[in-house]
C-alpha positions as CSV (number, residue, x, y, z in Angstrom):
1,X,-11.0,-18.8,-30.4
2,X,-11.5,-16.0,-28.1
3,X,-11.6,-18.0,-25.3
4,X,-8.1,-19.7,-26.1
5,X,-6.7,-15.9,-26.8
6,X,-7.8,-15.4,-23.2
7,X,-6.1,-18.2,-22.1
8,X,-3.0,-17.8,-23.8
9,X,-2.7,-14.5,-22.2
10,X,-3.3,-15.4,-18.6
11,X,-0.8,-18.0,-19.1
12,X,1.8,-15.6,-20.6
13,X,1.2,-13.6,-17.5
14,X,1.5,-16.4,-15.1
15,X,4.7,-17.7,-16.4
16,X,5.7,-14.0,-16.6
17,X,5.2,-13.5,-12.9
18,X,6.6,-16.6,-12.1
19,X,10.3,-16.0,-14.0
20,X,10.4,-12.2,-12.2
21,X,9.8,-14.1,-9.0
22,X,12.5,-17.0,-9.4
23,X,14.9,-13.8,-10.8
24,X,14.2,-11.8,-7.7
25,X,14.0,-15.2,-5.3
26,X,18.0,-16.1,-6.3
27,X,19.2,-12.5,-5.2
28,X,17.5,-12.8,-2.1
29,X,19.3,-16.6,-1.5
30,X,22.3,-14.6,-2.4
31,X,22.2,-11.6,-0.2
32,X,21.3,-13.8,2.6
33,X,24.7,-16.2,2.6
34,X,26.7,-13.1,2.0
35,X,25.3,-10.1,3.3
36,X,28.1,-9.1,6.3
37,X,25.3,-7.3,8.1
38,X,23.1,-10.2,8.5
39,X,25.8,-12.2,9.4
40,X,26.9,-10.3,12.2
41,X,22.5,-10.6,13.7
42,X,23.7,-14.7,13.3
43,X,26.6,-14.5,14.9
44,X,25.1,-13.1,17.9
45,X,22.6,-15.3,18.2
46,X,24.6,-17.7,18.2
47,X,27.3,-16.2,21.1
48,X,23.5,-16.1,23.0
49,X,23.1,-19.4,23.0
50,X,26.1,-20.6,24.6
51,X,25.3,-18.5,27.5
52,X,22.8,-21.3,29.0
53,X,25.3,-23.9,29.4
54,X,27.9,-21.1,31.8
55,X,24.8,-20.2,33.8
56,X,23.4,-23.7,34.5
57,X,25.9,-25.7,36.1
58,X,26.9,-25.5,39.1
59,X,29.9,-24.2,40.3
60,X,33.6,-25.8,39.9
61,X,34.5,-28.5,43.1
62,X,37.1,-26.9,45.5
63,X,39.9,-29.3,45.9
64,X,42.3,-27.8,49.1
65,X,45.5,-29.3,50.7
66,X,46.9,-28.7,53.6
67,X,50.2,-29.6,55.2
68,X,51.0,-29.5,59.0
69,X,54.4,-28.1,60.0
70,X,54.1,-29.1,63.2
71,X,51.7,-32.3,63.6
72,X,49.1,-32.8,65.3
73,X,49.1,-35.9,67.6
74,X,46.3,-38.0,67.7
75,X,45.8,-41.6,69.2
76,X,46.6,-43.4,66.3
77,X,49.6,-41.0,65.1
78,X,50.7,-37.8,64.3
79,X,48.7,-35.2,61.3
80,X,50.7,-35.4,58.5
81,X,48.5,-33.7,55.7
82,X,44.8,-33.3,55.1
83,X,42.9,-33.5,51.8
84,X,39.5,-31.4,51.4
85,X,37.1,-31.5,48.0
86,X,33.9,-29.6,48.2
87,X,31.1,-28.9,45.9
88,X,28.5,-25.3,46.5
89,X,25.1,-26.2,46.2
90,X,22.6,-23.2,45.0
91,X,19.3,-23.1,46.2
92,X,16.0,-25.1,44.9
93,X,15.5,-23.6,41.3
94,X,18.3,-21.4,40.8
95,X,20.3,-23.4,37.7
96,X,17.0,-23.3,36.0
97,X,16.0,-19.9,36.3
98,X,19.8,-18.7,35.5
99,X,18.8,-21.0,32.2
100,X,15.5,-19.5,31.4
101,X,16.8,-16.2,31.2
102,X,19.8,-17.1,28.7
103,X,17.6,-19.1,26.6
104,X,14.8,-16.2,26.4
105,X,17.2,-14.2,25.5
106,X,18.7,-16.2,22.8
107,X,15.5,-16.1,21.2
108,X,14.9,-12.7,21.6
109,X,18.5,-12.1,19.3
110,X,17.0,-15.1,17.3
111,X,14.1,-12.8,16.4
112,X,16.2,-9.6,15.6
113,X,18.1,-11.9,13.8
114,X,14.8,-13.3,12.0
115,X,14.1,-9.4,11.9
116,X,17.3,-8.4,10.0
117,X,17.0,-10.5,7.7
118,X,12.9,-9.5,6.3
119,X,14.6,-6.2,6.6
120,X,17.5,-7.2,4.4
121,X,14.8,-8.8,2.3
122,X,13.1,-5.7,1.8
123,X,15.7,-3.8,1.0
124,X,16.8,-5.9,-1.6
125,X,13.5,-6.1,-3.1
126,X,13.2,-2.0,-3.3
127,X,16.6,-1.5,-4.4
128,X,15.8,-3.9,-7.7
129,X,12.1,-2.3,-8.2
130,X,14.2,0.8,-8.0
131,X,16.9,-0.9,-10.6
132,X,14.3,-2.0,-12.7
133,X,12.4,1.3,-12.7
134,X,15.5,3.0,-13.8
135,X,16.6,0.1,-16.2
136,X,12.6,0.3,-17.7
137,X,13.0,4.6,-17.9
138,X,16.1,4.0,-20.5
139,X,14.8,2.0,-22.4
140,X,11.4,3.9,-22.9
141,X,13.2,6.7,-22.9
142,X,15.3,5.3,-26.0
143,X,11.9,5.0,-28.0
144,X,11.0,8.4,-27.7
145,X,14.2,9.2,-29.1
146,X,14.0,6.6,-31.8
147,X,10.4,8.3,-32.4
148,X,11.5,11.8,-32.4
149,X,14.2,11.0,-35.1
150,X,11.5,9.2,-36.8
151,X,9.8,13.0,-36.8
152,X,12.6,14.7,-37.7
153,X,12.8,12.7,-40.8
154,X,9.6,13.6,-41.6
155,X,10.0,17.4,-40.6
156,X,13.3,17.3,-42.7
157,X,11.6,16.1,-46.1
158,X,8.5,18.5,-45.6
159,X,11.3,21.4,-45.0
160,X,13.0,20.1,-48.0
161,X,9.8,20.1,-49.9
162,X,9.2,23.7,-48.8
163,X,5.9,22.5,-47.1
164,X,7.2,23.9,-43.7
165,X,9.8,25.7,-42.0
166,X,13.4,25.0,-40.4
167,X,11.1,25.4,-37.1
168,X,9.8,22.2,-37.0
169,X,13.3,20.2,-37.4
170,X,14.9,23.3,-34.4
171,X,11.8,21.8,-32.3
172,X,12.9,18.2,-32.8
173,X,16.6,19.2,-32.2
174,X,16.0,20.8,-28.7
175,X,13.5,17.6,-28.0
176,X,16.3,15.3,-28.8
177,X,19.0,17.3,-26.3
178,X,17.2,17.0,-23.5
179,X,15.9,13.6,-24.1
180,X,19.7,12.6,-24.8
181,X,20.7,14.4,-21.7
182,X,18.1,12.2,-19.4
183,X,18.9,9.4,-21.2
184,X,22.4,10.2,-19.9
185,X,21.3,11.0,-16.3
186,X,19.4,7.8,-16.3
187,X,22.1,5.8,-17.0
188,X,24.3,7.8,-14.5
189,X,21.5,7.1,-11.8
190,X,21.4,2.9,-12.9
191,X,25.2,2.7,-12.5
192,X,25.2,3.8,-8.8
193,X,21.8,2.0,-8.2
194,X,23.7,-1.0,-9.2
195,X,26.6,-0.6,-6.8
196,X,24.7,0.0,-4.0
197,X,22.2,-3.3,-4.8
198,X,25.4,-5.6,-5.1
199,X,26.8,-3.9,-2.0
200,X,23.4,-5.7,-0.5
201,X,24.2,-8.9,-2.2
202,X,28.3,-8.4,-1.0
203,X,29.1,-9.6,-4.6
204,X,31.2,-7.5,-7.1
205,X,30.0,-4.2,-8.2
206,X,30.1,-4.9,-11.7
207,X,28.2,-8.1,-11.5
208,X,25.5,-7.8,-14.4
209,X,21.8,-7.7,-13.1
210,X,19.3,-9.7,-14.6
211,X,15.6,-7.9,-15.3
212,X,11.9,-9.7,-16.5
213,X,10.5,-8.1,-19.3
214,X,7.7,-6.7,-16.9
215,X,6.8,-6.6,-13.2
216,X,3.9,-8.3,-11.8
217,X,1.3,-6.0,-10.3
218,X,0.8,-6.6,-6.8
219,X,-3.2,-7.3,-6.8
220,X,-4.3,-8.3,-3.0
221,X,-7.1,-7.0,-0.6
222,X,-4.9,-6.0,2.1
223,X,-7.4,-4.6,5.0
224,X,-5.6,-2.8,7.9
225,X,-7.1,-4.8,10.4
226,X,-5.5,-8.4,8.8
227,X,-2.3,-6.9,8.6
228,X,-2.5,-5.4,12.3
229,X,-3.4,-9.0,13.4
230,X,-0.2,-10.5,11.6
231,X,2.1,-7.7,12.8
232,X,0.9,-8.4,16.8
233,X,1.2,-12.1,16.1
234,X,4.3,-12.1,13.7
235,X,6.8,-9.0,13.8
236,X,10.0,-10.0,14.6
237,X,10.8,-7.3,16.6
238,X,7.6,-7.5,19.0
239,X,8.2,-11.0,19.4
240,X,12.2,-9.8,20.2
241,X,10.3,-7.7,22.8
242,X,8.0,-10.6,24.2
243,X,11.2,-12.9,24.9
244,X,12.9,-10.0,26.8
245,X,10.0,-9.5,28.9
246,X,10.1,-13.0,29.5
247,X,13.9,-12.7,30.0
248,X,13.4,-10.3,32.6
249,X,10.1,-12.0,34.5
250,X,13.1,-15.2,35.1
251,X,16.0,-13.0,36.0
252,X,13.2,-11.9,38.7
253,X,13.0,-15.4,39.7
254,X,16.6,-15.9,39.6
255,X,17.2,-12.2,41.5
256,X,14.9,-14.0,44.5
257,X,16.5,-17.0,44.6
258,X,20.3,-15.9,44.7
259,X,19.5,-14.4,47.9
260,X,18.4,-17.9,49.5
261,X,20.9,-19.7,51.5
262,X,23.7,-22.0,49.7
263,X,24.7,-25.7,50.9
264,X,27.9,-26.9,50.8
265,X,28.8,-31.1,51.0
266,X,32.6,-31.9,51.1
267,X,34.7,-34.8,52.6
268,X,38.2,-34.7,54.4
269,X,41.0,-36.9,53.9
270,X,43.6,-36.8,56.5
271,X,47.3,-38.5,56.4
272,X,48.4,-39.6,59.4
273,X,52.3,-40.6,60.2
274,X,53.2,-43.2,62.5
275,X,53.5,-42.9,66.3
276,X,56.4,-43.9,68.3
277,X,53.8,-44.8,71.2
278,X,54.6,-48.7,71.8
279,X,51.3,-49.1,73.7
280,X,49.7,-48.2,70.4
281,X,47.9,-50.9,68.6
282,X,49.7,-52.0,65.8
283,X,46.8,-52.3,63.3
284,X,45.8,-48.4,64.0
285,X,49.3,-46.9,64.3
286,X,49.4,-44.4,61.3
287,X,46.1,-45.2,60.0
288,X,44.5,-42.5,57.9
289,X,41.3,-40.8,59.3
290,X,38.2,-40.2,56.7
291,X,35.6,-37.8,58.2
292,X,32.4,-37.3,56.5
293,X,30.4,-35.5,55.8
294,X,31.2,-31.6,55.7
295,X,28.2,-29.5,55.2
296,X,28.4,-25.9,55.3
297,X,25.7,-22.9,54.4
298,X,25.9,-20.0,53.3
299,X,23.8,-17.2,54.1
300,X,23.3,-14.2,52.4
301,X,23.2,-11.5,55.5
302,X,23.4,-8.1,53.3
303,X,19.8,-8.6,51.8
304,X,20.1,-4.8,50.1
305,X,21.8,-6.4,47.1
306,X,19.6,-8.9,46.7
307,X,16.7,-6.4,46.4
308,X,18.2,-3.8,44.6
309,X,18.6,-7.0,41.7
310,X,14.8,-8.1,42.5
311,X,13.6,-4.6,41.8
312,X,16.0,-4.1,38.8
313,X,14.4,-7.1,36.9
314,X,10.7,-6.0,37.6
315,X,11.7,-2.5,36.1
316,X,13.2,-3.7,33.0
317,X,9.8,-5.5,33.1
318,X,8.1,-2.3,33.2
319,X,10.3,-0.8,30.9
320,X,9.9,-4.0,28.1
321,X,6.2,-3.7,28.2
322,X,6.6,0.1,27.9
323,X,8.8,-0.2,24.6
324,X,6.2,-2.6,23.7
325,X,3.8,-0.6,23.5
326,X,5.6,2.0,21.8
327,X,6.8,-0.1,19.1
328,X,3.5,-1.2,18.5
329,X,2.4,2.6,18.0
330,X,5.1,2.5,15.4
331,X,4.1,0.2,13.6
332,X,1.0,1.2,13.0
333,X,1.8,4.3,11.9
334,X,3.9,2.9,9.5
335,X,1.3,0.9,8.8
336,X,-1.0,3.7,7.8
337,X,1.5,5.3,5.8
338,X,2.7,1.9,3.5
339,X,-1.1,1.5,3.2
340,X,-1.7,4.9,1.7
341,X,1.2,4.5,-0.9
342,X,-0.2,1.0,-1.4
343,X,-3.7,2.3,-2.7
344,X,-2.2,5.1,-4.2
345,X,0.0,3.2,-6.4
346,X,-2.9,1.2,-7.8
347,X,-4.5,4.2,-8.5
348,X,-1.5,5.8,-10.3
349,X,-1.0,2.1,-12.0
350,X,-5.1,2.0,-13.7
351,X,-5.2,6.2,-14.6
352,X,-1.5,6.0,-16.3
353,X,-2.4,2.6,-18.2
354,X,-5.7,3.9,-19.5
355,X,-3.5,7.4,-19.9
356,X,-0.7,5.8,-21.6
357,X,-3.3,4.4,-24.5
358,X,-5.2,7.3,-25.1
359,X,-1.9,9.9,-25.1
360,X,-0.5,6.8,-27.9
361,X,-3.7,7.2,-29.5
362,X,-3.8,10.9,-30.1
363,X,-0.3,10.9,-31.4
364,X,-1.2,8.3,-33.8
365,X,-3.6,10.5,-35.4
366,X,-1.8,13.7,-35.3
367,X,1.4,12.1,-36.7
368,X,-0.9,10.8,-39.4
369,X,-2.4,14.0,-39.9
370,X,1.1,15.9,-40.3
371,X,2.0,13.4,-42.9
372,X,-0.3,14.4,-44.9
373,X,-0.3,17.8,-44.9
374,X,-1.4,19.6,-41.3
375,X,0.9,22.2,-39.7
376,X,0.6,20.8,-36.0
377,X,4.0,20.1,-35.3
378,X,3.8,21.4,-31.7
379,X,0.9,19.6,-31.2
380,X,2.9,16.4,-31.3
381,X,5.5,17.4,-29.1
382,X,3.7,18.4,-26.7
383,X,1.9,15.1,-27.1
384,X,4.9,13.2,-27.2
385,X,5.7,14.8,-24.0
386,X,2.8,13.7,-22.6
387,X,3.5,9.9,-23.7
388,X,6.7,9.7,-22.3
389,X,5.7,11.1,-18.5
390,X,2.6,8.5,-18.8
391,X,5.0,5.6,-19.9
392,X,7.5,6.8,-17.4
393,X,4.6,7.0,-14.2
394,X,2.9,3.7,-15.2
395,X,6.0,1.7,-14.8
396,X,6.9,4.1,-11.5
397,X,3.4,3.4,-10.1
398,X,4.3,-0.2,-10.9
399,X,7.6,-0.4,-9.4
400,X,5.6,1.9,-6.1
401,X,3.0,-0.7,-5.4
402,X,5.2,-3.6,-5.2
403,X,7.9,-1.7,-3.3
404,X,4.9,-0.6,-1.0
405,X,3.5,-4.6,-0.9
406,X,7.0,-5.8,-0.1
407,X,7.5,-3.6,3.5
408,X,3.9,-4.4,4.2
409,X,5.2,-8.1,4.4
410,X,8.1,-7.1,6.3
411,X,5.9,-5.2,8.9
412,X,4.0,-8.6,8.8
413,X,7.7,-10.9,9.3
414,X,6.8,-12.4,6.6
């Protein structure tokens, strides 16, 4: 029998977990198709990806005509009007290098894109821990209250009985105020919390939030070192950085290769008129001319430009790897401090659970022991006091450890 008790218990858990998950889950679905912010990361990914197809085709065909005012005679007539069409050849390479740098960086708004979006994630999740928290303080705090009138019942029939003062029931009183005026506060606090959370969403602001009965207690190993290896492998914005380098390390290759020469092939059509010469042969008087081909290059003289653009792309190289670097710094520092709140939180969570029961405890007995007859009235509001900051930091130490787990996975793009 104990054995199935156990069971039974884990599997209330589980199922517990797993409805605070799917609750939590459908607001993230949600804040992602509507959040404006996220869509604006989209849409410019998006824009970046239509910038390969304008850099990686080659230029538009000239088409020219021309029209003699005063012809020019040739043998078999007079030039009436010529016809040119050319097409500008780039060097070896150059379409595919202009390509490689739009489409690294497209991916590079991709991953601030992919970036925004954990973010949002993130935010989201904190903002309902937050919500919860909050939602969780009322109604704890609604139990002391429902407790304290429970004692003033009590304190009112002892008074009554002449067993005790009007103290006691005063005490009670001024408990009740200030309990009534957090309570108030509280509620205050979970209105704007709630506004600002379906701001996130970009639903209405009176749109009713739905909470679990209890949130799941983050319980993983998380070692610094794991986490530093998913952050250098998996942060969005450190990959955003690696596709810019590489962005950069083309435009290079691009810089180098704009400043080769440029072929030009083109062909001539030329009308020509009839000629009055009678020792003309018929079967060539006024027959058009064709002359092909037309190749022209282009040379790019003024090489200072061309070099000013090479050395611009190996500093923003430079510069990449240098922000690199820095971000990485960053993150670790963040790292350090998410971890610290991490543990901390489970430490808070296992000394105000194991407070919580003993504080309960205690007032049990001294409640019992005022019933029947003890003066220790302040006794059990100062213990009272004590329950409800234990009640109020174990579910705060909750709602910190699973805020805390929830940027560590952002800082890991997951």
């Amino acid at each position: 029998m104990k054995k199935i008790i156990i069971i039974l218990i884990a599997l209330t858990g589980f199922v517990t977990t797993l409805k605070a998950q799917q609750v939590l889950n459908q607001y993230l679905v949600t804040a992602a198709k509507n959040n404006p912010g996220l869509k604006v990361k989209f849409n410019e990914y998006m824009a970046a990806m239509q910038v390969g197809d304008q850099v990686s085709t080659l230029q538009d065909m000239q088409l020219a005509f021309g029209y003699f005012i005063q012809p020019v005679e040739t043998r078999v007539g007079p030039q009436r009007a010529r016809i040119s069409l050319s097409q500008m050849f780039p060097w070896f390479g150059q379409l595919k290098a202009n390509r490689s740098v739009a489409d690294e960086t497209a991916n590079a708004k991709l991953e601030l894109f992919e970036d925004a979006k954990s973010k949002l994630f993130y935010e989201v999740k904190s903002a309902y821990y937050n919500l919860w928290f909050t939602n969780k303080a009322i109604e704890i705090t609604k139990g002391n209250i429902d407790l304290l009138n429970m004692l003033n019942k009590v304190a009112l029939a002892k008074m009554e009985a002449g067993l005790v003062s009007s103290v006691d029931q005063l005490r009670v009183e001024m408990e009740l105020a200030d309990l009534k005026n957090r309570l108030a506060l509280l509620k205050d606090r979970l209105t704007a919390q709630t506004t600002a959370f379906n701001n996130l969403l970009n639903v209405e602001n009176d749109r009713e939030i739905v909470f679990p009965d209890t949130l799941p207690v983050p319980g993983h190993a998380i070692t610094k070192e794991a986490v530093l290896d998913s952050i250098n492998a998996l942060n969005h914005q450190l990959t955003a950085l690696e596709h810019e380098y590489n962005s950069f390390v083309n435009r290079e290759t691009a810089s180098r290769k704009q400043g080769a020469p440029k072929i030009s092939l083109g062909v001539d059509y030329i009308f020509i008129g009839k000629s009055d010469n009678p020792a003309l042969d018929a079967s060539l008087n006024g027959k058009d001319a064709v002359l092909f081909p037309k190749i022209g290059i282009t040379v790019p003289i003024y090489r200072k430009k061309y070099k000013a653009m090479v050395n611009e792309a190996v500093y923003r190289q430079q510069a990449t790897l240098n922000k690199k670097e820095d971000k990485i710094n960053l993150l670790e520092t963040l790292l350090e401090k998410v971890l610290a709140e991490y543990k901390d939180a489970g430490r808070r969570y296992e000394l105000y659970l194991e407070q919580r029961r003993l504080a309960y405890q205690a007032l049990e007995i001294l409640r019992s022991q005022y019933i029947a007859g003890n003066n220790n009235f302040e006794e059990i509001l100062r213990m009272e006091r004590r329950l409800l900051k234990y009640q109020l930091e174990l579910e705060k130490a909750r709602t910190d450890k699973n805020a805390a787990y929830a940027f560590i996975l952002y800082l890991m793009g997951k």
